[in-house]
C-alpha positions in Angstrom: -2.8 7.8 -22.8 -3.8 11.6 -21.9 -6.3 10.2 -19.3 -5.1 9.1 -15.5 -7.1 6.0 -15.4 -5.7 3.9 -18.6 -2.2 4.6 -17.8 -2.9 3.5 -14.2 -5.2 -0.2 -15.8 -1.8 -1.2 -17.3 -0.1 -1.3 -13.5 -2.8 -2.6 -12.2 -2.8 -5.3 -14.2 0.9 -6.4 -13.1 -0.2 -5.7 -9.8 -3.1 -7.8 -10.2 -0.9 -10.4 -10.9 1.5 -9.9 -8.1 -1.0 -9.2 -5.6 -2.9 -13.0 -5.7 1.1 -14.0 -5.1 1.6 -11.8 -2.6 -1.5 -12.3 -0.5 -0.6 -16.3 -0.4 2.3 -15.0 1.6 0.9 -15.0 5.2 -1.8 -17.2 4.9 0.9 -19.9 3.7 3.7 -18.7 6.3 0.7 -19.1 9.0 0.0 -22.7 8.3 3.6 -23.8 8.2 4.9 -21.9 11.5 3.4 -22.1 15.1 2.1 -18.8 16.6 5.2 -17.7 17.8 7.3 -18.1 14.9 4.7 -16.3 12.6 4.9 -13.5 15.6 8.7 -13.4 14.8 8.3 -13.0 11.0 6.1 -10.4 11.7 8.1 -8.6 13.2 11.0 -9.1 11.1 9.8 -7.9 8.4 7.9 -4.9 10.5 11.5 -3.6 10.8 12.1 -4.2 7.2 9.0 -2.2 6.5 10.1 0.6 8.7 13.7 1.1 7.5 13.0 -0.1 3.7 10.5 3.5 4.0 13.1 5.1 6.0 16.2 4.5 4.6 15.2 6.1 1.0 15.4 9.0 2.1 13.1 10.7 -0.2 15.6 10.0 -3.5 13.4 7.0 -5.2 10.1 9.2 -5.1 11.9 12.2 -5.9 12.1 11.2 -9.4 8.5 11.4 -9.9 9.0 14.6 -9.1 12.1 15.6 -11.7 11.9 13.4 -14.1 8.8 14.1 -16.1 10.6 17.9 -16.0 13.7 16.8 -17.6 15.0 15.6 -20.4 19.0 14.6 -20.9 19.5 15.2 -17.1 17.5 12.0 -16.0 20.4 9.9 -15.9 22.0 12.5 -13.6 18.6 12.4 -11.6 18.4 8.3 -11.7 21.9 7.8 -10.6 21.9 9.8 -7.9 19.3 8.4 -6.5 20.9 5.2 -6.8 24.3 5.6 -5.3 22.4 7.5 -2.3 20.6 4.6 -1.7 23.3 2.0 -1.9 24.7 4.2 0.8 21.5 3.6 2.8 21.5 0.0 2.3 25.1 -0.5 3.8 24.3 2.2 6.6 21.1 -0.6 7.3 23.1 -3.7 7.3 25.6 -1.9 10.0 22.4 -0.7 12.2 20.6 -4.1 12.2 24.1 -6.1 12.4 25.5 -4.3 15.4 22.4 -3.5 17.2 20.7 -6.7 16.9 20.6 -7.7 20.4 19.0 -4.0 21.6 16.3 -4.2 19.1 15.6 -8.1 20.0 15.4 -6.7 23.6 13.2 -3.5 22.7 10.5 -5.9 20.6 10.9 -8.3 23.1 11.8 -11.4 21.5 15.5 -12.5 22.1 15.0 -15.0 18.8 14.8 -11.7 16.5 18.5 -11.5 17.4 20.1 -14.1 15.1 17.9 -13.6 11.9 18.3 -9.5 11.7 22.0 -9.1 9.9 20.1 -11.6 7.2 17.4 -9.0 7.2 20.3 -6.3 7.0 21.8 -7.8 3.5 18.0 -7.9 1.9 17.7 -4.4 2.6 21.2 -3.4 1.5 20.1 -5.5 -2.0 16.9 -4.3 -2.4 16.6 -0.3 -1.8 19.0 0.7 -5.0 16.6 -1.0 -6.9 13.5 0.9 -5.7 14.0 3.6 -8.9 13.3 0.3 -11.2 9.2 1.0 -11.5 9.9 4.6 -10.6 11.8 5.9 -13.5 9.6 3.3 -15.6 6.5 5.6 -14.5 8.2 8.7 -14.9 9.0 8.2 -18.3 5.7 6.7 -19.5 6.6 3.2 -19.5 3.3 1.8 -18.3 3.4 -1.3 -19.6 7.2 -1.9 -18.7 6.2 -1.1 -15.3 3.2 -3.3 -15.1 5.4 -6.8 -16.4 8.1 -5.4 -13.8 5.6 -5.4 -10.6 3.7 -8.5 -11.8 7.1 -10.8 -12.3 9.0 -9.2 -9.3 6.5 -10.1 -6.7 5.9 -13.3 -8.2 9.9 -14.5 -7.5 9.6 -12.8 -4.0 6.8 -14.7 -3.2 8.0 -18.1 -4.5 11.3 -17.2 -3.2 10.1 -16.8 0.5 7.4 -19.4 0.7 9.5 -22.3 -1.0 12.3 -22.3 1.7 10.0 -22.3 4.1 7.7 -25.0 3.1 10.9 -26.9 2.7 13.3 -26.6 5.3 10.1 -24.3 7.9 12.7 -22.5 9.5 12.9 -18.7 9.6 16.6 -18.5 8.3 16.0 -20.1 5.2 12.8 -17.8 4.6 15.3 -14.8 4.6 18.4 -16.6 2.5 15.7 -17.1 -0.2 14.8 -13.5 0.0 18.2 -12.2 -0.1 18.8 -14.3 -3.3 15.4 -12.7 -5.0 17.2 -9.5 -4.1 20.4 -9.6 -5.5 18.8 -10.9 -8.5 16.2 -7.6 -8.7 19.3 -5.7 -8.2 21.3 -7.0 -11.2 18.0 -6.4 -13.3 17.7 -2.8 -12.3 21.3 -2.3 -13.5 20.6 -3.7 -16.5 17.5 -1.7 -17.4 18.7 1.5 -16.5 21.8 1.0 -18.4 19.5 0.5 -21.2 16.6 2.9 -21.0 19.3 6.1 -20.1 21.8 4.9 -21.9 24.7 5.2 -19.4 25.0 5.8 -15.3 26.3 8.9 -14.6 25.9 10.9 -11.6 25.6 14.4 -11.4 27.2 16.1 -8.3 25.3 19.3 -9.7 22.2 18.4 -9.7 22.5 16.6 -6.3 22.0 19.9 -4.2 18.3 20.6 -6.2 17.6 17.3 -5.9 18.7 16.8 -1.9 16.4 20.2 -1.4 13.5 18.3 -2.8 14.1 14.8 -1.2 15.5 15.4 2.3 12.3 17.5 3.3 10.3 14.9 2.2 12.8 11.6 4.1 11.8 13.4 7.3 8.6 13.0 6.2 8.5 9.5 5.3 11.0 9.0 8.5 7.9 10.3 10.7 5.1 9.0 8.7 6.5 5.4 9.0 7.0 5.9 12.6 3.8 6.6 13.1 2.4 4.3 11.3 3.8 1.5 12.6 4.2 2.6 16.3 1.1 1.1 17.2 2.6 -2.0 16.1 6.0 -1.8 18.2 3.8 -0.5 20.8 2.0 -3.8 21.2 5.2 -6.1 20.3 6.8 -4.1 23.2 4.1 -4.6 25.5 2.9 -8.4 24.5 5.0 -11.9 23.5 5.4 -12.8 19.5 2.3 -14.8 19.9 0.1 -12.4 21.3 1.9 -9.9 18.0 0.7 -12.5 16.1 -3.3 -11.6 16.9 -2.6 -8.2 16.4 -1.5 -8.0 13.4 -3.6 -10.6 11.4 -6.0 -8.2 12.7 -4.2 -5.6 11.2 -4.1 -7.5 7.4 -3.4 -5.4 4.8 -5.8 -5.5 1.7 -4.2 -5.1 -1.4 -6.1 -2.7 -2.7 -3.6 -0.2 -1.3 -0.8 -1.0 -3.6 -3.3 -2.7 -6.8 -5.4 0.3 -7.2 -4.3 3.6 -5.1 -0.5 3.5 -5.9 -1.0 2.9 -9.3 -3.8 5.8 -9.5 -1.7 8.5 -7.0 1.2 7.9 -9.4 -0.1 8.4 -12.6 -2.1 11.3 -10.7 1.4 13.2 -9.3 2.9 12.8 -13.3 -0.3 14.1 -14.6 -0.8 17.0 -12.5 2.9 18.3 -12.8 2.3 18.1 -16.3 -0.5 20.4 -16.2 0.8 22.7 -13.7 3.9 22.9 -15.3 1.7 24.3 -18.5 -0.2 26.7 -16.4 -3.2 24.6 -16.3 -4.0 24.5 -12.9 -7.8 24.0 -13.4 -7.2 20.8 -15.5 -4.8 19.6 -12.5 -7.2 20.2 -9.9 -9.6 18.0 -12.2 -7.3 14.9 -12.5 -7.0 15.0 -8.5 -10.7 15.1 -8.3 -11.2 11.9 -10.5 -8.7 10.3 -8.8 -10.6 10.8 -5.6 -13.9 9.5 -7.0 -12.3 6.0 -9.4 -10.9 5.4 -5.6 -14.3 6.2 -3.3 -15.8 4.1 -6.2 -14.1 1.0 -5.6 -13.3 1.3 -2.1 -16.3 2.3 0.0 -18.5 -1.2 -1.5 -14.8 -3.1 -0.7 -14.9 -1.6 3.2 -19.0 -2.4 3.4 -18.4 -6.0 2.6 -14.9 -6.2 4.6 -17.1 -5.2 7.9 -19.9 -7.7 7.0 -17.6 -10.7 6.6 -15.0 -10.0 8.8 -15.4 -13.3 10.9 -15.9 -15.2 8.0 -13.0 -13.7 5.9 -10.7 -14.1 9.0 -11.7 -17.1 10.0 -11.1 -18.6 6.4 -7.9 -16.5 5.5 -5.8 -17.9 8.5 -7.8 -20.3 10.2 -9.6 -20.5 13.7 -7.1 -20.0 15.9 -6.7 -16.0 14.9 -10.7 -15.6 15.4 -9.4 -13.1 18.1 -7.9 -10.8 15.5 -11.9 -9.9 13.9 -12.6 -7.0 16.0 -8.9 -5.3 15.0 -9.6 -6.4 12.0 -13.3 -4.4 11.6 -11.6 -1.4 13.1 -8.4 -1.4 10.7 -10.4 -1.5 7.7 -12.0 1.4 8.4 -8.7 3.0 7.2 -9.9 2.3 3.5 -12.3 5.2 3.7 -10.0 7.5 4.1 -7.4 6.2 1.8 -9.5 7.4 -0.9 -8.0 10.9 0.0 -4.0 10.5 -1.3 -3.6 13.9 -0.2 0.3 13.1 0.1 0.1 12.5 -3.4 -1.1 15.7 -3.9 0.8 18.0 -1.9 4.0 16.2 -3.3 2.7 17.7 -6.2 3.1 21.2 -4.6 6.1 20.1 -3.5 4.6 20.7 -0.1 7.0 18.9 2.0 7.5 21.0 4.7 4.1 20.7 5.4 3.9 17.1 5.2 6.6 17.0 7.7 4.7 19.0 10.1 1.9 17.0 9.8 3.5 13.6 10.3 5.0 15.0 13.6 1.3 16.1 15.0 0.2 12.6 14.2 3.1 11.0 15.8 2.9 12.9 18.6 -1.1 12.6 19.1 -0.6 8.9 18.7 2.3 8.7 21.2 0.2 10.4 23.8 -2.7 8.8 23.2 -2.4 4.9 22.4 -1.7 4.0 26.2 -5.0 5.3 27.4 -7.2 3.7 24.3 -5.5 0.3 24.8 -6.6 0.6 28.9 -9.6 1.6 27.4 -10.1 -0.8 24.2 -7.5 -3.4 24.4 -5.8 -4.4 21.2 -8.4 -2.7 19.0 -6.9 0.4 21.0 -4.0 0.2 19.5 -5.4 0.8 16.0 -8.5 3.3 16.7 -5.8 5.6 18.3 -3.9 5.6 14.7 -7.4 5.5 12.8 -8.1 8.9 14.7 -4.8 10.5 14.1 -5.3 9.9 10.8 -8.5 11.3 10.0 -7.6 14.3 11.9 -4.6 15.0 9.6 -6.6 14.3 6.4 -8.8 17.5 7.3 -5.6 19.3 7.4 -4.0 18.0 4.4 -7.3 19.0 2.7 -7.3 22.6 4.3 -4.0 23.3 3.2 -4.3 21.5 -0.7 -7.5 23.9 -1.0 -4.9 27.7 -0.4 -2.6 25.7 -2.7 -4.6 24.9 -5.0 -7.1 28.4 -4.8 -10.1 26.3 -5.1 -13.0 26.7 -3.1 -14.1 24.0 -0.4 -17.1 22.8 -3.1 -14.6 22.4 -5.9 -12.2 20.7 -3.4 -13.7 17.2 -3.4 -16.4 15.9 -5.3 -18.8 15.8 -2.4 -22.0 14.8 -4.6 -20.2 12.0 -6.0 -18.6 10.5 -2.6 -21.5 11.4 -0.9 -23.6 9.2 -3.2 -21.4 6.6 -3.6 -21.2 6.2 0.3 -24.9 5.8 0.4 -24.7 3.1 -2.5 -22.0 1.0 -0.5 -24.0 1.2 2.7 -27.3 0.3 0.9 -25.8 -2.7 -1.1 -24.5 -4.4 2.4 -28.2 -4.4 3.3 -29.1 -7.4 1.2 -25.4 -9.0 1.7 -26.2 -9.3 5.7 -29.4 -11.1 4.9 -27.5 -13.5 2.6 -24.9 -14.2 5.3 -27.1 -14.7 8.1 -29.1 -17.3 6.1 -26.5 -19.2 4.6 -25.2 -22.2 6.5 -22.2 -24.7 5.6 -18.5 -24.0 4.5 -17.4 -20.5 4.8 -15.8 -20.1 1.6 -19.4 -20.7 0.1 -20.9 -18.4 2.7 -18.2 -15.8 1.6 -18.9 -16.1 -1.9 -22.3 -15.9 -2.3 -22.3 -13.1 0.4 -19.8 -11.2 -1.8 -22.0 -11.6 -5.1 -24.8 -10.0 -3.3 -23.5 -7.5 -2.5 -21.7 -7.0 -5.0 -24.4 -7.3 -7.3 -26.6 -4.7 -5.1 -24.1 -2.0 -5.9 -23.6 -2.3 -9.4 -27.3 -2.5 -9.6 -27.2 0.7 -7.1 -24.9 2.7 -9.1 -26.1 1.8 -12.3 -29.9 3.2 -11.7 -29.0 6.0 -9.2 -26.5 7.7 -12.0 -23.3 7.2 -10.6 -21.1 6.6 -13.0 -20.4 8.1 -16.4 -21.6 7.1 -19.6 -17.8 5.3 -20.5 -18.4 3.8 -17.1 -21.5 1.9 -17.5 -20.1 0.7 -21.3 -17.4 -0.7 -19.9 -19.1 -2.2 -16.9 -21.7 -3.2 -19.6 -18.9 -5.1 -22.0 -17.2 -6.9 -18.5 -20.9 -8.0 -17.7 -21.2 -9.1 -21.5 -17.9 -11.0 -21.1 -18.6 -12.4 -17.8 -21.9 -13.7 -18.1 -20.8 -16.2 -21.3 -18.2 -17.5 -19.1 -20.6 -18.5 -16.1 -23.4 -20.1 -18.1 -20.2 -22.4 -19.9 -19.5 -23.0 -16.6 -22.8 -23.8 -15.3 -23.5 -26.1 -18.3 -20.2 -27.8 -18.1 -21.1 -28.9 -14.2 -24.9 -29.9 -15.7 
């Protein structure tokens, strides 16, 4: 359990599971509301997203930060945290409850009005429990935190979608996820009654722990700004339907939250192990295996995302969003550069300050810029102007992680590695656009076998060109071993 990767398989794993429920979300919500109502949801839970980041204020993530330095003060740490953010969740609830009708104006869509104190109650039920997975992490409890992802966004999902199959109506969407929420909340008191033995807050420790986290909530506070502006900025300027485009196009692959988060966190643990050793050489080595598991798995994922893009749209949400593939092409670009979870890192550092700094600049270059690129690009606009800022920021992240760190620019990344691996992706889309443009019929076959080629291209790539390690090509060996029984039981089965 020394390693970053093994730790990180176990929450994948309940990720895994969570993320097939969770990715059933919108394509189901979008076949059982019109345009317009699917606009509204989306934009419902766009102000969820927003203040469920905001409102944390930096005390749920501090505790990756504290806990794996401490030992009897955890509970201190833990229930802090949580009595800070049940004060958030109440401070939500009066926000969204008395300013409905301004923010129903601002988004304009006067039917956001009515559903938003509903909204208000799920966040007031479900930031306390944001430590649950947290402290789980923090104190080594992989496979605790793996069943706890996997089950909780299996009863989200089933309790939003069920209401609305059954009654289609907004209201009951959010009364179901209210009810998942107060439930998730009675389970995080239980656990952390059990795992720390008590809940007792620490007034003492508070002032350490508010130096760490309020740095960082103004960081959060501007990085979710600005990275959802571009989103208010088209709600503001277009109708719920017209919202409704944009941000299919702007779909969200779960490979953020199955693979990265899971990585990043096991990552920030490791590393403040290490540097809280003096080893900062053996830190510096996790980060850069981090890097290249992630450019691994997400540069072939981004190759085939741009080939199938009108295919993949087309089939996730059905013809009337066809509009939303050239958004889409240009937001998942963004998976390159997710690869780099340089906030990760300089949370590490406890480089908050910096963060803060940095999440202004990108505000601010997105603010001044997104009118002019949607004059210039329409909706797709919207999100080059935020791919852009972002990339920019990266560099900087990077330039400061390297005087941090006092590594070189050639130790910084593994550039051989990503460098190759970029080549491998491109290559293996070579032989997936022949496959596509010869295929004709359903789409999910087209899909499918356009996906096995190039899949099968880049494992075939990486496996001759020597890009992975020796345990890497035994275990891709053994899953090939596995998989290949299965397929010809298949195929003989259907003969």
């Amino acid at each position: 359990m020394n390693s970053t990767v093994r730790p990180a398989l176990l929450l994948m794993s309940g990720r895994a599971i969570a993320m097939v429920a969770t990715f059933l979300v919108p394509l189901a919500l979008v076949r059982i509301f019109d345009q317009t109502q699917f606009g509204t949801y989306k934009q419902l839970f766009l102000v969820y997203g927003t203040l469920y980041s905001i409102s944390q204020v930096g005390m749920a993530e501090s505790l990756f930060y504290f806990l794996p330095r401490v030992g009897r003060e955890a509970v201190g740490y833990v229930a802090n945290a949580f009595l800070c953010l049940a004060a958030a969740g109440l401070a939500s609830l009066a926000l969204l409850w008395a300013g409905a009708p301004a923010l129903a104006r601002g988004l304009g869509n006067p039917d956001l009005a009515a559903h938003l104190p509903l909204l208000g109650l799920f966040l007031l039920l479900m930031l306390p429990s944001a430590v649950l997975e947290i402290v789980m992490i923090s104190r080594r409890r992989y496979a605790h935190g793996a069943v706890s992802y996997g089950v909780s966004d299996i009863l989200r999902v089933l309790a939003l979608v069920a209401p609305a199959l059954v009654w289609r109506r907004l209201e009951w969407l959010l009364l179901g996820a209210v009810a998942f929420a107060a439930a998730r909340l009675c389970a995080t008191v239980v656990y952390l009654w059990r795992e720390l033995g008590g809940f007792r807050p620490e007034p003492a420790l508070s002032r350490v722990q508010l130096a760490y986290a309020l740095p960082f909530a103004l960081t959060v506070l501007v990085e979710t700004v600005q990275l959802n502006y571009h989103q208010y900025a088209v709600s503001h300027r277009f109708d719920a339907a017209t919202f409704a485009v944009y941000s299919v196009g702007c779909f969200q692959i779960p490979l953020l939250e199955l693979v990265a988060s899971p990585l990043a966190n096991v990552m920030m643990v490791r590393m403040a192990e290490r540097l809280r050793d003096g080893q900062g050489e053996e830190a510096m080595e996790i980060w850069t295996r981090t890097t290249r598991t992630l450019a691994l798995v997400f540069f072939p994922v981004l190759a085939l995302l741009l080939v199938t893009a009108r295919d993949f749209i087309v089939f996730l949400f059905t013809d009337r969003y066809a509009a939303s593939v050239p958004i889409f092409m240009v937001w998942s670009l963004a998976l390159a550069s997710s690869v780099l979870q340089t906030d990760a890192i300089l949370r590490v550092y406890a480089a908050t300050r910096f963060m803060l700094v940095l999440g202004l600049l990108k505000l601010l270059m997105i603010a001044a810029l997104i009118g002019a690129f949607m004059s210039a690009f329409g909706l797709q606009g919207a999100v080059l102007v935020s791919l852009t800022a972002t990339l920019a920021m990266k560099v900087a992240a990077l330039a400061r992680m390297r005087r941090l760190a006092g590594v070189s620019v050639r130790r910084l990344l593994p550039w051989r590695d990503l460098a190759g691996i970029a080549l491998a992706a491109a290559a293996a889309a070579l032989p997936a656009l022949v496959v596509k443009a010869a295929m004709e019929g359903p789409v999910i076959t087209r899909l499918a076998l356009t996906g096995l080629a190039g899949g099968a291209a880049y494992l075939a790539i990486v496996f001759h060109a020597g890009l992975l390690h020796e345990s890497e090509r035994q275990a891709v060996r053994g899953w090939l071993q596995r998989l290949t029984p299965g397929l010809l039981q298949a195929g003989e089965s259907r003969s």
